[in-house]
C-alpha positions in Angstrom: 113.9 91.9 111.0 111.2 90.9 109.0 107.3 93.7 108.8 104.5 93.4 107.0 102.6 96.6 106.5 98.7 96.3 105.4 95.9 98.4 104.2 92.4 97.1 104.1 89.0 98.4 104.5 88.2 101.4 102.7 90.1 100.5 98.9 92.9 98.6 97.3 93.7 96.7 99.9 97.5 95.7 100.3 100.7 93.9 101.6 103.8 94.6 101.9 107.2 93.4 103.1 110.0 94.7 104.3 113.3 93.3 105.9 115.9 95.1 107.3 114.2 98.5 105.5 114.4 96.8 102.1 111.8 95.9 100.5 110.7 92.3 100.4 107.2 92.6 98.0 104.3 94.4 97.2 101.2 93.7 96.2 97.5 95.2 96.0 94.6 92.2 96.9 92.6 92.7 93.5 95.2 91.4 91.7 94.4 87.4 93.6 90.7 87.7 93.8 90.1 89.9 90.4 87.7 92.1 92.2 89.0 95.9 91.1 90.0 98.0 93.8 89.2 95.1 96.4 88.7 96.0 100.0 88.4 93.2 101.8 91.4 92.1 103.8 94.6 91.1 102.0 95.1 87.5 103.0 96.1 86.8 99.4 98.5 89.7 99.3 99.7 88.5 102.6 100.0 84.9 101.9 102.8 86.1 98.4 104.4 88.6 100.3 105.4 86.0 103.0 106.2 83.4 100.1 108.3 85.8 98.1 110.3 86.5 101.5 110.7 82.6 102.1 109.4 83.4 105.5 106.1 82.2 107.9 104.2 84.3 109.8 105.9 83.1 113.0 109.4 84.6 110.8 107.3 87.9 111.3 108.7 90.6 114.4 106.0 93.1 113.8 102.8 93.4 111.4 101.6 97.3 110.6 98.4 98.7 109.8 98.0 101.9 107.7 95.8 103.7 110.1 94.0 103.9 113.3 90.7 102.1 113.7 89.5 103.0 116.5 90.2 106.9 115.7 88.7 106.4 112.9 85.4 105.0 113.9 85.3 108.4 115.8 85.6 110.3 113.1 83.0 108.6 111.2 80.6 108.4 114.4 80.9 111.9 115.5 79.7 112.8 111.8 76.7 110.6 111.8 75.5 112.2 115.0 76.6 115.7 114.6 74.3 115.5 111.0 71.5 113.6 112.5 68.9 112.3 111.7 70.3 113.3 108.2 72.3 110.0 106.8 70.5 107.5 109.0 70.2 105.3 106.5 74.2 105.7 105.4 75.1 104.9 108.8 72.7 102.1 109.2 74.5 100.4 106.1 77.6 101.2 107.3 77.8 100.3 111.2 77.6 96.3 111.2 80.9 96.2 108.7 82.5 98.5 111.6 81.0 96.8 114.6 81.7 93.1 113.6 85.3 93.2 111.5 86.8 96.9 111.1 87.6 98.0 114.5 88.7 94.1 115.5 91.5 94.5 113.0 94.1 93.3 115.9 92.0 90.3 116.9 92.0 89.5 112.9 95.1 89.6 112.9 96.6 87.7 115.4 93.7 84.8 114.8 94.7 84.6 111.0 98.4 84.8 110.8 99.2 81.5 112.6 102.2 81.5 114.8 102.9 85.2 114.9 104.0 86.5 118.4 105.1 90.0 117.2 103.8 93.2 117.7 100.9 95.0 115.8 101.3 98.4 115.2 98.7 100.8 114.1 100.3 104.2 111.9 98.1 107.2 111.0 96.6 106.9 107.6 98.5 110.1 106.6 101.8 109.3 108.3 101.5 106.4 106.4 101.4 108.2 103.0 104.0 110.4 104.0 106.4 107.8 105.0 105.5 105.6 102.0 106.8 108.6 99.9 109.9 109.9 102.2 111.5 106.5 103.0 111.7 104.8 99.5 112.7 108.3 97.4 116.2 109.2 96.8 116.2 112.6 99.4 118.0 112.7 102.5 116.0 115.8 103.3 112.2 116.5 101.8 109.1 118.6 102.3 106.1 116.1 102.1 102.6 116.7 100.8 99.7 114.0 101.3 96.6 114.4 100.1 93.4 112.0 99.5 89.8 111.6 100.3 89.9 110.8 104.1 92.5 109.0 106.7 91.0 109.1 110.4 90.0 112.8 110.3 93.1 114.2 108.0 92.6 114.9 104.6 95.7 116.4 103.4 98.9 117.1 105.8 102.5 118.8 104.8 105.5 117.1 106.4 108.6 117.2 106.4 111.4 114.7 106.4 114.7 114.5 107.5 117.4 111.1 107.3 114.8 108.4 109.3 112.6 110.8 110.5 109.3 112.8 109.8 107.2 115.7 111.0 103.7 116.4 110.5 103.7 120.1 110.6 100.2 121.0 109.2 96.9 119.3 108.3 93.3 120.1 106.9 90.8 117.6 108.2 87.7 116.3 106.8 85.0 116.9 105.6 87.1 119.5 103.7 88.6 117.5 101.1 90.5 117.2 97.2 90.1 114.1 97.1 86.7 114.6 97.9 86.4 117.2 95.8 87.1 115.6 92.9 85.1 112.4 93.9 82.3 114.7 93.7 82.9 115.9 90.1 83.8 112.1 89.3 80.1 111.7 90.7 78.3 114.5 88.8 79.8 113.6 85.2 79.0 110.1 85.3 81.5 108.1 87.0 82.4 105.5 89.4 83.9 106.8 92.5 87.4 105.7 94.4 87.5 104.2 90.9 87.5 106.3 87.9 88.8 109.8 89.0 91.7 109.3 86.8 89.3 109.3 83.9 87.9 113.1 84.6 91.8 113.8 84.4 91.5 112.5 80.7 88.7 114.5 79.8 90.0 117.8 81.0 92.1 118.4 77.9 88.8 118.1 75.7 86.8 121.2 77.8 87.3 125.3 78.3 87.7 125.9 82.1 83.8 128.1 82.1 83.3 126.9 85.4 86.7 127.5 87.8 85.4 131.3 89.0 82.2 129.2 90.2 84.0 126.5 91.9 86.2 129.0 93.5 83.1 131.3 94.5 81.1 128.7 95.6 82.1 125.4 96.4 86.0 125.5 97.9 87.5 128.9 99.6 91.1 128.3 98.5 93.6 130.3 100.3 97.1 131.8 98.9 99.2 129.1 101.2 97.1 126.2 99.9 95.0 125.6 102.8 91.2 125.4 101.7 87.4 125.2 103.3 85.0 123.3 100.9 81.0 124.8 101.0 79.1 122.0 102.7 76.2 122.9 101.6 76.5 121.7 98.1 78.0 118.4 99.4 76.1 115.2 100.3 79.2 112.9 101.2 79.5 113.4 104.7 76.6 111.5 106.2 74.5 110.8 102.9 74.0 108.4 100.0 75.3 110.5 97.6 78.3 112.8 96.8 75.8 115.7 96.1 72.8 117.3 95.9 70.0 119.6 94.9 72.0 122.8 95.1 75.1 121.1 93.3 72.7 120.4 90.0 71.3 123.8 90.2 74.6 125.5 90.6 75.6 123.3 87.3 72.7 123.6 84.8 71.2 120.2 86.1 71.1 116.7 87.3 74.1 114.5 87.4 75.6 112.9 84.0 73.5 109.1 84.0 76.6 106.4 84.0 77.4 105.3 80.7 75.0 108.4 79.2 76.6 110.7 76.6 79.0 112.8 77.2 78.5 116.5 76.4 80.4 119.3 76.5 79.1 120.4 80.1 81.5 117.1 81.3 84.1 117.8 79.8 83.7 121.1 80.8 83.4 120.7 84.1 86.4 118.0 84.2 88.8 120.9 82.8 87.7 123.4 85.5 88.4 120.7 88.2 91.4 120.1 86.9 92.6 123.7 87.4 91.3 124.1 90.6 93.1 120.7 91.7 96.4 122.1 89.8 96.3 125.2 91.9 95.7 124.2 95.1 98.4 121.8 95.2 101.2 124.4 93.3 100.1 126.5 96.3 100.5 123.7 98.7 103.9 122.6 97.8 104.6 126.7 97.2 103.6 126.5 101.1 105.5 123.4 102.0 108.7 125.0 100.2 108.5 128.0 102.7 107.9 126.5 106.0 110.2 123.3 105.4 112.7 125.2 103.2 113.6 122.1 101.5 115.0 121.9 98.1 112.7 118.3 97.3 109.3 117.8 97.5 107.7 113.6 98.2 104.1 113.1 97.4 101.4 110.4 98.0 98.2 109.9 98.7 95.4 109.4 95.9 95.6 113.0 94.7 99.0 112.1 93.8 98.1 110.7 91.1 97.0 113.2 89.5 100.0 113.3 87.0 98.8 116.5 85.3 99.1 118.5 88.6 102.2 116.6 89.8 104.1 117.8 85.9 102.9 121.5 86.5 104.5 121.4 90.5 107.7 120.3 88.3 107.6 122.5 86.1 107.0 125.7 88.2 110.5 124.6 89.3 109.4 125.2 93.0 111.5 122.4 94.3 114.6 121.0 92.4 112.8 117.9 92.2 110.1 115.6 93.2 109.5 111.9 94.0 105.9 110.4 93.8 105.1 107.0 95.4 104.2 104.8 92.4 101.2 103.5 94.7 99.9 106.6 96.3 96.5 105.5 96.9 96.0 103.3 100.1 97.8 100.2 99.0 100.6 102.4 99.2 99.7 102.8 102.7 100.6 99.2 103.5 104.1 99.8 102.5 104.3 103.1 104.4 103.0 101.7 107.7 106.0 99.2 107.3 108.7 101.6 106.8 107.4 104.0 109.7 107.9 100.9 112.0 111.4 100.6 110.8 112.3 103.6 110.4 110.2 106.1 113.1 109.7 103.9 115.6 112.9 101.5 115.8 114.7 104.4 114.9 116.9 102.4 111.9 119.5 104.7 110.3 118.5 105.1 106.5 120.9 105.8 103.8 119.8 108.1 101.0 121.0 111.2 99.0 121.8 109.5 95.6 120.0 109.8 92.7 118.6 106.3 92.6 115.2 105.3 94.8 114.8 102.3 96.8 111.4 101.1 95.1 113.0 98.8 92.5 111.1 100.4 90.2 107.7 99.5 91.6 108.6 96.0 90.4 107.4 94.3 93.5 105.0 91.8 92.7 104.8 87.9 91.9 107.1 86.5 89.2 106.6 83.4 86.9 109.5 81.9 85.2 109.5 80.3 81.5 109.4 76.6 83.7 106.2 77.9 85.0 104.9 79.3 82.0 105.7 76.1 80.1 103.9 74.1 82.4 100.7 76.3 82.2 100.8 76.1 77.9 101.8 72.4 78.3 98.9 72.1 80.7 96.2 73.7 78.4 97.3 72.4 75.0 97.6 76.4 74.1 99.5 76.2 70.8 102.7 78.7 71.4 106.4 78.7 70.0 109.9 78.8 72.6 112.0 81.4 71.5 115.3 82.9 73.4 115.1 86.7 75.3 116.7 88.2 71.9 114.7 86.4 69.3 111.5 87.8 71.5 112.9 90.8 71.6 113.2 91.2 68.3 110.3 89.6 67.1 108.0 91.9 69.6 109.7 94.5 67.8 108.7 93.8 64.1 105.6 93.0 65.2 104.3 96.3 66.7 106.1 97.8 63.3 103.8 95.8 61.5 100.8 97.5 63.4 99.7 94.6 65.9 99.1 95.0 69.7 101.1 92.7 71.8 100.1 91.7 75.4 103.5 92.3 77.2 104.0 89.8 80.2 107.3 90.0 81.9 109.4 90.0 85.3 107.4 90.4 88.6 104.3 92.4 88.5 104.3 95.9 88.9 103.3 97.3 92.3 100.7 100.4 92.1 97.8 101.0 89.4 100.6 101.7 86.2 101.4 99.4 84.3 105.2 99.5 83.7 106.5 97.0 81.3 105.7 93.9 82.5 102.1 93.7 82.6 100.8 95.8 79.7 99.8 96.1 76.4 102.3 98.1 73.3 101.7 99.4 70.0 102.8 101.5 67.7 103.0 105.0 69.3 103.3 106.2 65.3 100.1 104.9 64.3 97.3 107.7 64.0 94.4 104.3 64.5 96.4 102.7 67.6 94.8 104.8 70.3 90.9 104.5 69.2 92.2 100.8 68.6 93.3 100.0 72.0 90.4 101.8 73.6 87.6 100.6 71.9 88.8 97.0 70.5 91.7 96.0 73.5 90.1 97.6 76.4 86.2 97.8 76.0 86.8 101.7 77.2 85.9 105.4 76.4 87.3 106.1 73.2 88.6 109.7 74.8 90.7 108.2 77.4 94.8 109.0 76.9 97.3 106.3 76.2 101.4 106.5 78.0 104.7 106.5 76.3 107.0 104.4 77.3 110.5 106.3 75.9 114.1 104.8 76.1 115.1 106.6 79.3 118.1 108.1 77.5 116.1 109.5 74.6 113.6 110.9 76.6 114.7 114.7 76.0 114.7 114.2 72.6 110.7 114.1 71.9 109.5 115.6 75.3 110.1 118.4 77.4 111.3 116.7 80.4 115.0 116.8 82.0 114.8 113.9 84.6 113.2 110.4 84.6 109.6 109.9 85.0 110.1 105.8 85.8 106.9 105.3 87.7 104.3 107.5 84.8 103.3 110.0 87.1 104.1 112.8 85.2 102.9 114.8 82.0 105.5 116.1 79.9 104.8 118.2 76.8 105.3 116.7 73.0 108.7 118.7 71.9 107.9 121.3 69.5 109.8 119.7 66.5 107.9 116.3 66.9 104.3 118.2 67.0 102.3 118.8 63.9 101.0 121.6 62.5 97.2 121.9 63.0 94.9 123.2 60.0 91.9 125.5 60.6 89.5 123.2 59.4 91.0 120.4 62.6 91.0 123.4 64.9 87.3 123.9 64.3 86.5 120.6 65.7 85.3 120.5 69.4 84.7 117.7 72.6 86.1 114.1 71.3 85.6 115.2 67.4 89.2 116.5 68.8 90.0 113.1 69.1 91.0 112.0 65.3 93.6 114.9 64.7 97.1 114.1 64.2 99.5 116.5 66.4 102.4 114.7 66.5 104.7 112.0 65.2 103.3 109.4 68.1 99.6 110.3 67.9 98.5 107.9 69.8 100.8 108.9 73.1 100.1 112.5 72.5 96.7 114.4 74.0 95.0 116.8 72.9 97.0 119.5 74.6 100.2 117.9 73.4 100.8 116.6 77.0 101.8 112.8 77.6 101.7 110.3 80.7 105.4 110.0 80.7 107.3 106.7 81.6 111.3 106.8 81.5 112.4 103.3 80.8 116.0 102.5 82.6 118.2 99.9 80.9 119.2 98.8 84.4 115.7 98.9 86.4 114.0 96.8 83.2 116.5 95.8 80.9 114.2 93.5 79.0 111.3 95.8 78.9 114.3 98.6 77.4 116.2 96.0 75.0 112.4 95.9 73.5 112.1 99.6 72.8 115.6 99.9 71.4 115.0 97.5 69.1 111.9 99.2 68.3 113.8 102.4 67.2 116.1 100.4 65.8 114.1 99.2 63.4 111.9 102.1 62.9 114.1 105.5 64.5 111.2 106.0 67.1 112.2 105.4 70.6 108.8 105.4 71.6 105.6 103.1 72.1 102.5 103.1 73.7 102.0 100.9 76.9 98.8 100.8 78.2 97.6 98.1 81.3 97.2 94.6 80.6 93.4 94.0 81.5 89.8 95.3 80.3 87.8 98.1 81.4 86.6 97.1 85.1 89.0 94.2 85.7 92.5 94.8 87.7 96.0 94.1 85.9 96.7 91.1 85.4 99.0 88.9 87.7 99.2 85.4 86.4 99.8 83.3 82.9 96.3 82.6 83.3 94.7 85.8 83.7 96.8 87.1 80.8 95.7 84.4 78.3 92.1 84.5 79.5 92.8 88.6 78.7 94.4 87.8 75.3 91.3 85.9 74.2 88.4 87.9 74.8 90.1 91.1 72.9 91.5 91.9 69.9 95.0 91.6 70.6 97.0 89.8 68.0 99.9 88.6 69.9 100.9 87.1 73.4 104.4 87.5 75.1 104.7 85.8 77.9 108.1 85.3 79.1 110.2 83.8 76.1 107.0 82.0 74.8 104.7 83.9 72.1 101.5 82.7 71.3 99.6 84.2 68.0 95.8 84.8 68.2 95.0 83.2 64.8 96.7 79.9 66.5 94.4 80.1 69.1 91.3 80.6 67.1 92.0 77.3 65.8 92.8 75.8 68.6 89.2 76.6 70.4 86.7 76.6 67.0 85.2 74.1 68.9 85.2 75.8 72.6 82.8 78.5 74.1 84.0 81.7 75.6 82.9 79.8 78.7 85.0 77.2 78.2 87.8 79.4 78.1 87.0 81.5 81.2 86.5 78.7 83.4 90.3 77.0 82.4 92.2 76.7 85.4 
């Protein structure tokens, strides 16, 4: 039996497939059109997942969709009028994308996948999250916690699961939000919305947390089990143009943070009380979820999920033996979900779990291109390149990230999620004490604050950071061990905001923050043997089982997918080498190549 599950509408849109409650493929829309965080609906997405699964859409028994429309269109209606005529103009902008293609999602469907006679099915947005967490983690038996902006009126729900079933038990419904929450701070110190949250997480480190007692006293009543009310009247988001307003500023010393303007130490501030806030209403959440599920395992999704700093502290409070953490939490996630309810809550398939091993592949769900392809697209393009075998690209790889270069890393099938996991990302030297301000500022056009990952030999993982399990999917923080940190001297520990930024506390610098936490990812010699042979030979060559692996793209464009969009990357930055499959392709070789060419030229190469 063959479902797709999709998510459209709101953010990163998505497909998935499943078959027989394995999964088929998964794959967020912005990765085809190379719009970030594209909403529009997934007929790209749709159109691999069917070709990965060798299937048509007539092959299809049932298509899923993440939430209810119609419910809601409620939700958003019956908040326009209750704060009318307050937001008239928000809900004059909104309405026609409602009235002429959101709440016709059946009709789209059925006019657009040709030859499908199946069912359509329409999940909850939450259920969706939860069952995107439940269904592909190792646990027979798990409390659930989901938490995001919005779904049709939920905003956060505690579940709990049980072999091929799951309960809702408890909710909190909008407009009293985390997710929003946290949108709103993203908002106030200068940043994009449903887009950059995860860069107020990387700032946090480099503030004092002067403002929590004023968030808690003012603008979210948190309660001892987790549950929370936030203060509407400091909030614009419900009905208006803006995340906040008048009394927000006033309440903060002033108006928001400009986009791109300087940062100051009121933003980062501001982004370290959040992030306690955030980390204590979820530890009381899952403290909750523990008591009134009595399970031993905790699954989370939902875009507050990602919030790997709060997800290491539930860890390490030892609440719950362990956790699992959908790798695409956010609404793409949501596609995959709404196929595994189907299959699991509402056919009522037996699932098998209770080992230690997931069913998400390692999140490597996404197209594949083999060295025949990849030939054909150098061949194609006269881009000057040299054939080696898996071990002499290996090995090579190796040397050259010893030697200090940054390698674009292009591997396998594409990673499902928004972590890059070894086959579409960029590696350095986690040793060097340059690589991090090298990778923001001449790789990925970004903030020169923002955090860099690990990636550690799964097996060796203990050995620099204080972690006990796997972290595969980078979802966690894990703290530098003490014998790998470096002493700080009093004239370093005098520094403040991002002067922080060029001190030296560990032997891998450029993977460790400035609290000495890290954005862990495990690497398994048996999920992604390639992407582990390389780090071996990393530490065989230097003793450090670590490197840095950041996503392959620039600031503001989605991970790349194909050969094409990974050479096009490769170009416009500073990266010195390409490998992509067995074939690596030197940047001085290209510069040669295209003296004569424009950037334009380059771009428009198809």
């Amino acid at each position: 039996m063959n479902i797709l599950g999709i998510s459209a509408f709101y953010h990163d849109s998505a497909a998935a497939l499943i078959r027989d409650g394995e999964i088929i493929a998964a794959c967020q829309e912005e990765r085809f059109t190379r719009k970030k965080h594209d909403f529009g609906f997934p007929w790209n997405a749709i159109e691999y997942c069917l070709k990965e699964g060798k299937i048509k859409s007539r092959d299809l028994d049932c298509v899923a969709f993440y939430e209810k429309p119609f419910l809601k269109f409620e939700r958003i209606l019956e908040t326009y009028l209750t704060s009318a005529p307050f937001g008239v103009r928000s809900f004059l902008k909104a309405m026609p994308l409602w009235t002429k293609q959101k709440i016709w999602t059946k009709i789209l469907i059925q006019n657009k996948l040709s030859g499908f006679a199946g069912k359509i099915l329409f999940s909850e947005h939450h259920l969706s999250h939860a069952a995107s967490a439940f269904y592909p983690s190792p646990f027979a038996r798990s409390a659930i916690i989901t938490a995001d902006a919005v779904g049709e009126w939920a905003t956060a729900s505690i579940g709990r699961g049980e072999k091929n079933k799951i309960e809702i038990l408890e909710e909190i419904n909008f407009p009293h939000s985390l997710g929003m929450l946290y949108s709103a701070f993203t908002y106030f110190t200068g940043f994009k919305v449903n887009s950059a949250e995860y860069k107020v997480m990387g700032l946090a480190p480099y503030g004092q947390p002067k403002y929590v007692r004023v968030i808690l006293d003012n603008l979210i009543d948190l309660k001892e089990d987790g549950s929370f009310k936030l203060n509407m009247k400091y909030f614009d988001f419900a009905a208006g143009a803006t995340m906040t307003n008048e009394k927000f500023n006033k309440l903060f010393g002033g108006p928001p943070r400009s986009q791109e303007g300087p940062l100051t130490q009121r933003e980062m501030d501001l982004a370290r009380s959040l992030q306690e806030v955030i980390e204590m209403a979820m530890l009381r959440m899952a403290g909750h979820a523990k008591k009134i599920t009595g399970s031993e395992y905790l699954c989370l999704a939902g875009g507050v999920a990602l919030n790997c700093a709060a997800n290491g502290k539930i860890l390490r409070e030892n609440i719950f033996k362990d956790i699992w953490i959908q790798p695409a939490s956010g609404d793409a996630g949501g596609a995959l979900g709404a196929a595994l309810a189907v299959w699991y809550q509402y056919l009522g398939k037996e699932r098998m779990a209770g080992g230690k091993d997931d069913f998400q592949k390692g999140s490597y769900l996404g197209p594949e291109f083999g060295d025949g392809e990849v030939l054909e697209f150098l061949e194609k393009h006269n881009i000057p390149h040299a054939k080696l075998s898996e071990e002499e690209i290996i090995k090579k790889t190796a040397e050259l990230m010893q030697e200090g270069n940054v390698i674009g890393w292009f591997q396998g099938r594409m990673e499902f999620g928004p972590r890059a996991l070894g086959s579409r990302s960029i590696l350095g030297d986690a040793r060097s004490p340059e690589m991090q301000k090298k990778m923001n500022l001449k790789i990925k056009f970004r903030e020169s604050f923002r955090p860099f990952a690990p990636s550690v030999m799964a097996e060796e993982a203990p050995n620099f950071f204080e972690i006990d399990g796997p972290s595969p999917y980078m979802l966690l923080t894990a703290y530098v061990r003490q014998g790998i940190r470096k002493e700080i001297t009093a004239e370093e520990e005098k520094r403040s905001g991002l002067d922080k930024l060029n001190t030296v506390r560990s032997e891998i610098p450029a993977v460790t923050h400035l609290d000495y936490s890290a954005r862990l990812q495990t690497v398994d010699k048996n999920t992604n043997p390639k992407y582990w042979k390389l780090i071996k030979a990393f530490r065989d060559l230097t003793g450090c089982p670590v490197i840095v692996n950041t996503s392959f793209n620039v600031r503001g464009e989605p991970i790349v997918c194909t050969p094409m969009d990974a050479y096009k990357c490769f170009m416009r930055t500073e990266m010195d080498y390409l490998a992509i499959g067995n074939f690596l392709l030197s940047k001085k070789n290209q510069s040669a190549l295209h003296d004569d060419m424009n950037w334009q030229d380059i771009f428009e190469l198809d």
